[in-house]
RODO-2510 file (C-alpha; in nm, 4 decimals, decimal comma):
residues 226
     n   res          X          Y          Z
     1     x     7,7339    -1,0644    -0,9833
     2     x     7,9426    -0,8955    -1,1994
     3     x     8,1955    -1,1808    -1,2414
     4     x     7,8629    -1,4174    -1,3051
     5     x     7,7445    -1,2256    -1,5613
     6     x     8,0424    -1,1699    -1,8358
     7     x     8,1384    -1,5410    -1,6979
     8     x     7,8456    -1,6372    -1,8642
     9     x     7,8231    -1,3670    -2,1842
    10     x     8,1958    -1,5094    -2,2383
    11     x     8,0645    -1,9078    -2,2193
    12     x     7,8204    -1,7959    -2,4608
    13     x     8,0942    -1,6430    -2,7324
    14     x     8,0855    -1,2663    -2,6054
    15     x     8,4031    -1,0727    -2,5670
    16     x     8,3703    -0,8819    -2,2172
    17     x     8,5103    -0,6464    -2,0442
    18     x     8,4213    -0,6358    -1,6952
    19     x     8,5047    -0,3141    -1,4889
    20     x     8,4228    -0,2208    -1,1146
    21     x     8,3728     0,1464    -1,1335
    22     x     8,3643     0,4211    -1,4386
    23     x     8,7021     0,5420    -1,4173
    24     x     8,7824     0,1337    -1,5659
    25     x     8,4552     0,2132    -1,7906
    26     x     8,6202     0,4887    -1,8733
    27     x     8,9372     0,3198    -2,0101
    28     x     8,8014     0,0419    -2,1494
    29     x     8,6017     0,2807    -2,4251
    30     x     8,9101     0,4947    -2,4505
    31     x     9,0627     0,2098    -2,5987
    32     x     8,8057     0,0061    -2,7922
    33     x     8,4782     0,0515    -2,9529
    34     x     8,1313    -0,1321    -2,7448
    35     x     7,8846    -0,3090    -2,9235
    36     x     7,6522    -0,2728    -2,6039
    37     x     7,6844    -0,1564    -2,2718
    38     x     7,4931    -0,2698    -1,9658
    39     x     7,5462    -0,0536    -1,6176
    40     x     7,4354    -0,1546    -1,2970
    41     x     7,2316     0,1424    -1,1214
    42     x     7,3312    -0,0318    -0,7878
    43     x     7,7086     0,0679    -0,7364
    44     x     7,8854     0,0874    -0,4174
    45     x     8,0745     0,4140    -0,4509
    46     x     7,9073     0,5444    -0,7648
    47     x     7,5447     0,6560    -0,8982
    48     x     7,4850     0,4485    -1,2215
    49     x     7,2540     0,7253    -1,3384
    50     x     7,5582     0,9863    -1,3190
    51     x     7,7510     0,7217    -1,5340
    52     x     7,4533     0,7348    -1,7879
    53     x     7,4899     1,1099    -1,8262
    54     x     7,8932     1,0632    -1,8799
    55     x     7,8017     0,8059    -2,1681
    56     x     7,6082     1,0322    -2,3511
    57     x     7,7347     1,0992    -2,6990
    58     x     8,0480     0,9246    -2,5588
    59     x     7,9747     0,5623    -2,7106
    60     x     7,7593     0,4818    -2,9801
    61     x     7,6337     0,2019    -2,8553
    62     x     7,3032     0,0401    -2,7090
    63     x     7,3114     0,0281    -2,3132
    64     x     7,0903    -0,2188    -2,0982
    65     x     7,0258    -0,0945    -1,7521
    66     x     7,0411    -0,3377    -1,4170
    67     x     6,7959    -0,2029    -1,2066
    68     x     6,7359    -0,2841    -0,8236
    69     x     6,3780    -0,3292    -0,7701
    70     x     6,0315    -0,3656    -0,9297
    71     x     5,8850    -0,0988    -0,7290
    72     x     6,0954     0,1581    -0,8279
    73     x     6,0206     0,2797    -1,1411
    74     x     6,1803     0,6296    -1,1290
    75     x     6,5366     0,4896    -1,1861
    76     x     6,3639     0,2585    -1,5016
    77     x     6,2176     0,6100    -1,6121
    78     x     6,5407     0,8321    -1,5816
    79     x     6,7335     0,5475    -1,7632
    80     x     6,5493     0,5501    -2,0770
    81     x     6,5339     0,9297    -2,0742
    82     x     6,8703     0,9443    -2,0179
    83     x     6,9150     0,6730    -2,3399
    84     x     6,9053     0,3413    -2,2004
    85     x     6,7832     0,1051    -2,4684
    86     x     6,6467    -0,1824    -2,2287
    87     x     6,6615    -0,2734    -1,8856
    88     x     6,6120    -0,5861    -1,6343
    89     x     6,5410    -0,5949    -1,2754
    90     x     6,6820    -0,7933    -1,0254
    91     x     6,6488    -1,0795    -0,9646
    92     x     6,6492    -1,1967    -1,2951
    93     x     6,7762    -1,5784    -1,4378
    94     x     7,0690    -1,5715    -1,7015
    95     x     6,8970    -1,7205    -1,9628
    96     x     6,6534    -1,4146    -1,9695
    97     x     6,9475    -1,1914    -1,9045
    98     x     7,1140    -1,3339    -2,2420
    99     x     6,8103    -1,3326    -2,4110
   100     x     6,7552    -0,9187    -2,3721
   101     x     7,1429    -0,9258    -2,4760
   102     x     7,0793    -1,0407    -2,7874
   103     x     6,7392    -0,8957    -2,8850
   104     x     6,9055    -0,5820    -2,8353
   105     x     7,1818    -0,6457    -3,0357
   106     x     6,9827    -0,7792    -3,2967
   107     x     6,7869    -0,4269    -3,2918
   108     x     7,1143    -0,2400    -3,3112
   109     x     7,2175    -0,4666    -3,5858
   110     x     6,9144    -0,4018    -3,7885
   111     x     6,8891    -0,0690    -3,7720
   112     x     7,2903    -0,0705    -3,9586
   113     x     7,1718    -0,3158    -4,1556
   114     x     6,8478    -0,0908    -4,2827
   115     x     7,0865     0,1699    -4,2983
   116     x     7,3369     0,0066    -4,6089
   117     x     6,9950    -0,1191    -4,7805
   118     x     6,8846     0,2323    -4,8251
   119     x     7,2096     0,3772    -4,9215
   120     x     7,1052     0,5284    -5,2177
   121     x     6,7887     0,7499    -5,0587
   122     x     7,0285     0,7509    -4,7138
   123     x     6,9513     1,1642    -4,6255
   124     x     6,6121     1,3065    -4,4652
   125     x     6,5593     1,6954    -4,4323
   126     x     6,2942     1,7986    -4,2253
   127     x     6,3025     2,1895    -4,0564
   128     x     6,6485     2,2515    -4,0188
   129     x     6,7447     1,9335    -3,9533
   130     x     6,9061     1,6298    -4,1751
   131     x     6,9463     1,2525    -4,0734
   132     x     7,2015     1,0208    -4,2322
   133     x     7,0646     0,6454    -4,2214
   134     x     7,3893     0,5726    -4,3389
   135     x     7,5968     0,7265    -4,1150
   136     x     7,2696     0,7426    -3,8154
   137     x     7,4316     1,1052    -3,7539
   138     x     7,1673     1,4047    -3,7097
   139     x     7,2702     1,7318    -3,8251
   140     x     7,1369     2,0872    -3,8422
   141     x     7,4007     2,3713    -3,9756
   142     x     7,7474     2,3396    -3,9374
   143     x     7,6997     2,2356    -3,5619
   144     x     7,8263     1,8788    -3,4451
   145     x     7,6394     1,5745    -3,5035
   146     x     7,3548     1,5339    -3,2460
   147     x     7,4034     1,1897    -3,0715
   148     x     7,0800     0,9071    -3,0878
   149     x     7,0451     0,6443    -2,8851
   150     x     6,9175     0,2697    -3,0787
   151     x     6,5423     0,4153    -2,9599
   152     x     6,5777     0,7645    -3,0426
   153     x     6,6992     0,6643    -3,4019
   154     x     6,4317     0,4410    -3,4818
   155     x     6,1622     0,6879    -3,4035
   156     x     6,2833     0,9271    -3,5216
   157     x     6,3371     0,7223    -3,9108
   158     x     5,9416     0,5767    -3,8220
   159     x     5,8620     0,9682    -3,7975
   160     x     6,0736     1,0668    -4,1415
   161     x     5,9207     0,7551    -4,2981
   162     x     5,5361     0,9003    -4,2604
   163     x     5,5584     1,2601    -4,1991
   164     x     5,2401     1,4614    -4,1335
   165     x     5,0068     1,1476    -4,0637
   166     x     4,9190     1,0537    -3,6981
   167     x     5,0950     0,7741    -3,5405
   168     x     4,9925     0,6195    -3,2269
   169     x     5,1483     0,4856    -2,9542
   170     x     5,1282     0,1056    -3,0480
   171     x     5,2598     0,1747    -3,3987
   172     x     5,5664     0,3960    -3,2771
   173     x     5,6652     0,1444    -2,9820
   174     x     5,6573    -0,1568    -3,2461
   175     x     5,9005     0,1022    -3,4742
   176     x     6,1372     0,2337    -3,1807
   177     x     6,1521    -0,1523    -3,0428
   178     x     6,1262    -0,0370    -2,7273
   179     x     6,1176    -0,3460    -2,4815
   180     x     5,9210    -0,2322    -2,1760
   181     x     5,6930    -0,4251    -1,9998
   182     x     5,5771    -0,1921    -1,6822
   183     x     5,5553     0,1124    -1,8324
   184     x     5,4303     0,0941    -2,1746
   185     x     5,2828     0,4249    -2,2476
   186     x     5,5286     0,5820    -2,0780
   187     x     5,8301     0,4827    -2,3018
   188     x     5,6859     0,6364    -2,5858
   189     x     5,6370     0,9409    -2,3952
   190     x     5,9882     0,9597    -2,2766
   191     x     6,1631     0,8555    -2,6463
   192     x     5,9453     1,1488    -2,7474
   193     x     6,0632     1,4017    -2,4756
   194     x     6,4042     1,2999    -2,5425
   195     x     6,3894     1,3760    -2,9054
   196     x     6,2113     1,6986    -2,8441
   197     x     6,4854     1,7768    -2,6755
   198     x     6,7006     1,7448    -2,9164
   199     x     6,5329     1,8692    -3,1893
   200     x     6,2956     2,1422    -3,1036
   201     x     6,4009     2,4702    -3,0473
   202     x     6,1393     2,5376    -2,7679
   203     x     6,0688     2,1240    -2,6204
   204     x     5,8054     2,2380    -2,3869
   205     x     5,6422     2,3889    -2,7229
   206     x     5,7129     2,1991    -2,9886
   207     x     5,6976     2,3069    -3,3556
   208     x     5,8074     1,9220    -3,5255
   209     x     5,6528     1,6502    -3,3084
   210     x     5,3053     1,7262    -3,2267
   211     x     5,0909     1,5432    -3,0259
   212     x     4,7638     1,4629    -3,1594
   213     x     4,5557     1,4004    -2,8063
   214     x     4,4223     1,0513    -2,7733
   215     x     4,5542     0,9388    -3,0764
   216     x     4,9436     0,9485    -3,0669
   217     x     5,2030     1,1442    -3,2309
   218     x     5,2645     1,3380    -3,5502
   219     x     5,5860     1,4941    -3,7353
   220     x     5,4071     1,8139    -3,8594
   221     x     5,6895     1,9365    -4,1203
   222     x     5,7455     1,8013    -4,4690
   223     x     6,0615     1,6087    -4,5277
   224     x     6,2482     1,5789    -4,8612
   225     x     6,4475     1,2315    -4,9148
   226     x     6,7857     1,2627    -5,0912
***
């Protein structure tokens, strides 16, 4: 499958690099830069999902997980909590395979694109916290940057972008362009644990992103734009 695959992303103008096992994965992004990743749970001497945890913060760059069976949505779950920005199940056709390729890359694309347009109001401060649009690099302190995934980023911007008014579900999967067909609801719900995460100081009690029962989500601080 493997050799089908980036046979086909290369007859349609991608430049691939197809590896076996994440020691090669490993290599291959200690040498160049990815414009998108996509990771086969299903490995014969390897858990995919461990390979998503060693790819966190690692590569900035959007990830599409290959997932084994409709049924089993727990690994579909743990992938996008763990940052996966899409994922298709097999068995799945090419063309729809190339088509979730390039949406996502179009998504990833945008959201650098939005970035340069608002170059000159590039910074939100909210809490402690600061967000580069130009740069997509969170920040709090002097600590290191806080890695987003493609998701995480665009909520997080549709949250800076309306603070303190109620956003609901519909409105923040149309902003994180989140493709998810099975579990809807749900990958809102994990975007926003992962962020919490990230952001609040106590996740299970969170001060920033509220949740406004039956109507969605809210960012409850103000934010200055610089």
């Amino acid at each position: 499958m493997r050799h089908l695959v980036s046979d086909y992303l290369a007859s349609n103008a991608f430049e691939v690099s197809a590896v076996a096992d994440g020691d090669a994965m490993d290599r291959v992004l200690a040498q160049k830069a990815a414009d998108l990743i996509v990771l086969d749970l299903q490995l014969r001497n390897e858990n995919g999902l461990d390979l998503m945890r060693r790819l966190d913060g690692r590569a900035d760059a959007p990830i599409i997980l290959i997932t084994g069976s409709r049924s089993d949505e727990a690994d579909k779950v743990i992938g996008l909590e763990l940052g996966a920005d899409d994922y298709i199940t097999k068995p799945f056709g090419l063309r729809e395979f190339l088509a979730r390729v390039r949406a996502v890359l179009r998504r990833s694309d945008a959201v650098a694109a939005a970035g340069k347009r608002r170059s000159d109001r590039s910074t939100y401060r909210f809490g402690e916290w600061q967000l580069s649009l130009r740069t997509r690099r969170l920040t709090t302190g002097d600590g290191p940057p806080v890695p987003l995934t493609a998701g995480e980023f665009n909520l997080l911007t549709a949250f800076l972008r309306a603070p303190q008014q109620v956003l609901s579900r519909e409105q923040l999967l149309a902003a994180s362009r989140v493709h998810d067909d099975e579990v809807f609801d749900r990958s809102i719900d994990v975007l926003i644990l992962r962020l919490r995460r990230k952001i609040e100081t106590n996740p299970s009690q969170p001060r920033l992103i509220r949740t406004e029962r039956g109507a969605g989500y809210v960012l409850a601080v103000p934010v200055e734009v610089a």
